[in-house]
C-alpha positions in Angstrom: 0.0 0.0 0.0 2.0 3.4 -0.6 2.4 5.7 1.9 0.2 9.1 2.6 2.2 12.3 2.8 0.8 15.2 4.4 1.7 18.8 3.4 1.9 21.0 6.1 2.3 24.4 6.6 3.9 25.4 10.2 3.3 29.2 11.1 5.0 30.5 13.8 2.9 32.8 15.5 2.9 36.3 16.8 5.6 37.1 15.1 6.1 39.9 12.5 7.4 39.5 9.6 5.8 36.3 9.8 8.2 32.8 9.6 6.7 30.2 8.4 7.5 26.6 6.8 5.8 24.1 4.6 6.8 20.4 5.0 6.3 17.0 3.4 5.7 14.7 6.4 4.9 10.8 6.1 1.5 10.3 7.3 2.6 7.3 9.4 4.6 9.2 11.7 3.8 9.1 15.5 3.1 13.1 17.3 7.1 12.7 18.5 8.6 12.3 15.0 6.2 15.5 13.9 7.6 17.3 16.9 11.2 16.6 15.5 9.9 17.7 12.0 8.7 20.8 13.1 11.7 21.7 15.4 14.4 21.2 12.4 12.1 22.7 9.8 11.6 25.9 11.9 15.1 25.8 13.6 14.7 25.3 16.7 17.4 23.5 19.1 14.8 21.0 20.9 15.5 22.2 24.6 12.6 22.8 25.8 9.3 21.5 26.7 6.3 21.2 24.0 3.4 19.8 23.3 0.8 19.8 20.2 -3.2 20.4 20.8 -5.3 18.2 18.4 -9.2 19.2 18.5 -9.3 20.0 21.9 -7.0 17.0 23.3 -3.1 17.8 24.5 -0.9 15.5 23.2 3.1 15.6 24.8 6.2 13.5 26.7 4.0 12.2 29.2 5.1 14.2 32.4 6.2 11.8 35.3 4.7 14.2 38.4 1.5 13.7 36.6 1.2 17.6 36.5 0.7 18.3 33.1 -2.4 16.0 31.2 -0.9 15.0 27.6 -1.4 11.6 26.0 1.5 10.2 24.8 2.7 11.6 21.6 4.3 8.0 20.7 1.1 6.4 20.7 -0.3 8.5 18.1 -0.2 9.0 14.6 -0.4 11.6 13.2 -2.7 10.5 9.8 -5.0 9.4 12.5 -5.8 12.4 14.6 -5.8 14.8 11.3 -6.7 15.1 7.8 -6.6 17.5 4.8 -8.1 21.1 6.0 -7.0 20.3 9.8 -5.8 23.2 11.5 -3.4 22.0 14.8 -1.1 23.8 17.3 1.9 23.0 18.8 3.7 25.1 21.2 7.5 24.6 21.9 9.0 26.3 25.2 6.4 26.9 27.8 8.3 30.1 29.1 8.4 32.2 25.7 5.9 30.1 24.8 6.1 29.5 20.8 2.8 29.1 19.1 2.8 27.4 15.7 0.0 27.1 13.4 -0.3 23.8 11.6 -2.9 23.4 8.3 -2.9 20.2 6.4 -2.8 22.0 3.2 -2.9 18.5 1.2 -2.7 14.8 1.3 -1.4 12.5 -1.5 0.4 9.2 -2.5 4.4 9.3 -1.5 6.6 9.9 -4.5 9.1 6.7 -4.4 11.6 8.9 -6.0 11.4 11.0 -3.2 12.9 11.1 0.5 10.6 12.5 3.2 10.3 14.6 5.3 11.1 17.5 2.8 10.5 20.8 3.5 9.5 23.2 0.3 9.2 26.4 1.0 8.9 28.7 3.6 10.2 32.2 4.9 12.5 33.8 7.3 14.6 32.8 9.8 13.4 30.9 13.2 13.7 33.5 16.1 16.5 32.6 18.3 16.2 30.0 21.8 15.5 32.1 25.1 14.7 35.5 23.3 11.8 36.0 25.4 9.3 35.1 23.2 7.1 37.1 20.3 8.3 40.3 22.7 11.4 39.5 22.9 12.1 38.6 19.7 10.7 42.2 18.2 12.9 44.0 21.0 15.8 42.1 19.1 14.7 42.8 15.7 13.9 46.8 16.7 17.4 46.6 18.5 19.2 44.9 15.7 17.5 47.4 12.9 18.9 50.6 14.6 22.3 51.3 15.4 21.7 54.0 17.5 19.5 51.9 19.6 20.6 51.7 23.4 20.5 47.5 23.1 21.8 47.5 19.3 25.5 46.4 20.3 25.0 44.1 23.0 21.9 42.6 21.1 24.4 42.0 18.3 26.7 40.2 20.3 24.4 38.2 21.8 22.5 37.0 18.8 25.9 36.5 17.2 26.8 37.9 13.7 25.8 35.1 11.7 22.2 35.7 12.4 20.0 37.1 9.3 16.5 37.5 10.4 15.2 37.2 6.6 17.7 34.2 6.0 16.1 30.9 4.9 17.3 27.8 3.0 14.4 25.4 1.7 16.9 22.9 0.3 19.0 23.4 3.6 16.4 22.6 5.9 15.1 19.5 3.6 18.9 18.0 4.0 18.6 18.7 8.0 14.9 16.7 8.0 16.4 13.7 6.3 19.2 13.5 8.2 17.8 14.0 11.8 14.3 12.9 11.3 
């Protein structure tokens, strides 16, 4: 039987200009993989909590004090709790708290020629880890943008010159999902 692929576009939101990605992901693949998916595709590091809401139900690493109610994202598929037109959320890092958007644009047959997860398009780069958030990431962008801002230096060295806020790769980010998906 060949394998569904879902296309998905991941928006990161509160944040402007707006970063977002749109992925290839096997159908087949359990909540934990997705969460992998989404954390490469948008560049995150994967060091902190997160957890994805499906129609109402939280869905996680189940948390061992019992504080925090999530099924077990390795129990679940992902072509089982969503289908094309779903719309999905995941939030990554429960102190900035990054909210992504996630529509299943389409649904078709897996290419054999192709590798998956691939990642097609998308825009921007992903803010950076421990920013502070949609605020604290437009503080570093306002900072960043003005050299006579009071913060633009130190911002600049903390962010690192290598940063580019509008920098993305598709074809980068594709290599970086088959490698560590």
């Amino acid at each position: 039987m060949p394998r569904q692929i879902l296309q998905l576009t991941v928006a990161l939101a509160g944040v402007r200009p707006p970063v977002w990605r749109r992925v290839l992901v096997p159908g087949g693949y359990t909540l934990d993989r997705v969460h992998r998916v989404v954390q490469h595709a948008m560049g995150w590091r994967d060091c902190h909590l997160h957890s994805f809401e499906i129609d109402g139900r939280q869905y996680g690493e189940p948390d061992p004090d019992g504080e925090l109610a999530v099924r077990d994202e390795l129990d679940v598929r992902l072509d089982a709790v969503v289908g094309k037109g779903s719309r999905f959320h995941y939030t990554y890092d429960f102190g900035d708290w990054w909210e992504h958007a996630l529509l299943v644009e389409d649904v078709c047959t897996a290419d054999p020629d192709e590798r998956y997860p691939a990642c097609l398009d998308g825009d921007r780069a992903c803010p950076p880890e421990d920013v502070g958030g949609p605020a604290g990431y437009a503080a570093l962008l306002a900072a960043l943008a003005d050299p006579a801002h009071p913060e633009h230096r130190a911002m600049g060295e903390w962010v690192g010159a290598g940063f580019d806020p509008d920098a993305f790769d598709a074809a980068r980010t594709s290599t970086l999902l088959r490698r560590l998906c």
